[in-house]
C-alpha positions, 0 to 999 in steps of 0.5 A: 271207607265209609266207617272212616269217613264216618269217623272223621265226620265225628271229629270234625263235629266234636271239633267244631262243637268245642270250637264254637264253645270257646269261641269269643263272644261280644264283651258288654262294658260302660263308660261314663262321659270323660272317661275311657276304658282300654282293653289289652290282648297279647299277640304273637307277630303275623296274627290277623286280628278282627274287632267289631264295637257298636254303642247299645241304644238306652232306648230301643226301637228309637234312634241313638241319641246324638250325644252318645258317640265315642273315640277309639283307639287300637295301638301297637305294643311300640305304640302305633295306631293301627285304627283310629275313630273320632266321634263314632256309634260304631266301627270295625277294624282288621289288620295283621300283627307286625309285633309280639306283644300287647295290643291295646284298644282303647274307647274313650267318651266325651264329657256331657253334661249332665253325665252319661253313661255309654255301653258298647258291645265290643267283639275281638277275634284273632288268629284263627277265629278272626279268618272269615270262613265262608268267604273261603268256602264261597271263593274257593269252591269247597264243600262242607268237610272240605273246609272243616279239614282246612279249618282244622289244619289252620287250627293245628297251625295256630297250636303249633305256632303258639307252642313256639310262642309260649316257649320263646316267652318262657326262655325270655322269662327264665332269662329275666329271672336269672338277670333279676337274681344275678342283680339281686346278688350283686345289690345284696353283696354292696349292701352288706360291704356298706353295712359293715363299713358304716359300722366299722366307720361307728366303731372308730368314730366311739373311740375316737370321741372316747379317747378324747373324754379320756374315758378309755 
């Protein structure tokens, strides 16, 4: 009982170690004033999505100048906001999918002159990684392997659900390529029937115009 106690500890380590390897970390960008820089994820419907931007101080152990503010977006693929901010140093925002698709945020800078340049660290989570574990640990009262074993199952759940995901996508995509070659065909087909009408169209047009010259 203790060797497979042992045992599982282990895959719970090695699990939680490549875990955290894989883990997303923060994404450092600039944007220049007047201009605005958007970032896609592909999302599957019912995923919780946690995001978290802040402006980097040009100026350490200062305030942040008051000129370096932004607007943020987050839409859905049918083009909803799911988070909007005018004018802010920083933000967060968590919501669940509603749709598959891409998700877009989108930060735009306002023009200053002189130009400026703005950059944000900006951190985004979903599905199983955007779940805040400790809160679940502190609400439901459980113990260390107790929540790596609940960890794990979500995780597992998640692999499950992407696997569906993935191959809903592939058929969709197999669908697209036969709809796409049955087209091509087609096009191919009426391309070919015009070729050869114009050419049959040619052909006795030259006769014509040769019969009329008397030079046939």
């Amino acid at each position: 009982m203790f060797a497979l106690l042992n045992f599982n500890i282990i895959i719970i380590t090695i699990t939680s170690i490549c875990l955290n390897c894989i883990s997303c970390d923060s994404l450092r960008f600039n944007i220049p004033s007047g201009s605005t820089k958007c970032i896609k994820e592909d999302m599957k419907r019912n995923s919780m999505t946690v995001g978290k931007y802040t402006i980097v101080n040009p100026i350490e152990g200062r305030p942040l100048p008051p000129n370096y503010r932004i607007t943020t977006r987050v839409t859905s693929p049918g083009g909803k906001n799911n988070h909007y901010q005018e004018v802010v140093d920083k933000g967060t925002f968590a919501f669940t999918t509603v749709d598959t698709g891409d998700y877009m945020t989108c930060f735009w800078a306002p023009y200053h002159h002189p130009p400026i340049t703005i950059s944000i660290d900006f951190e985004w989570t979903s599905g199983v990684d955007a779940k805040d574990w400790h809160n679940v640990a502190r609400k439901g009262r459980v113990d260390l392997l107790n929540l790596e074993l609940k960890r794990l199952y979500d995780i597992v759940v998640s692999i499950h659900e992407e696997m569906f995901y993935l191959r809903e996508r592939e058929e969709e995509m197999q669908q697209l390529n036969k709809s796409t070659k049955s087209n091509m065909t087609i096009f191919s087909f009426i391309s070919i029937i015009i070729v050869v009408s114009v050419a049959v169209l040619q052909l006795w047009h030259l006769e014509e115009y040769f019969a009329r010259k008397k030079l046939l």
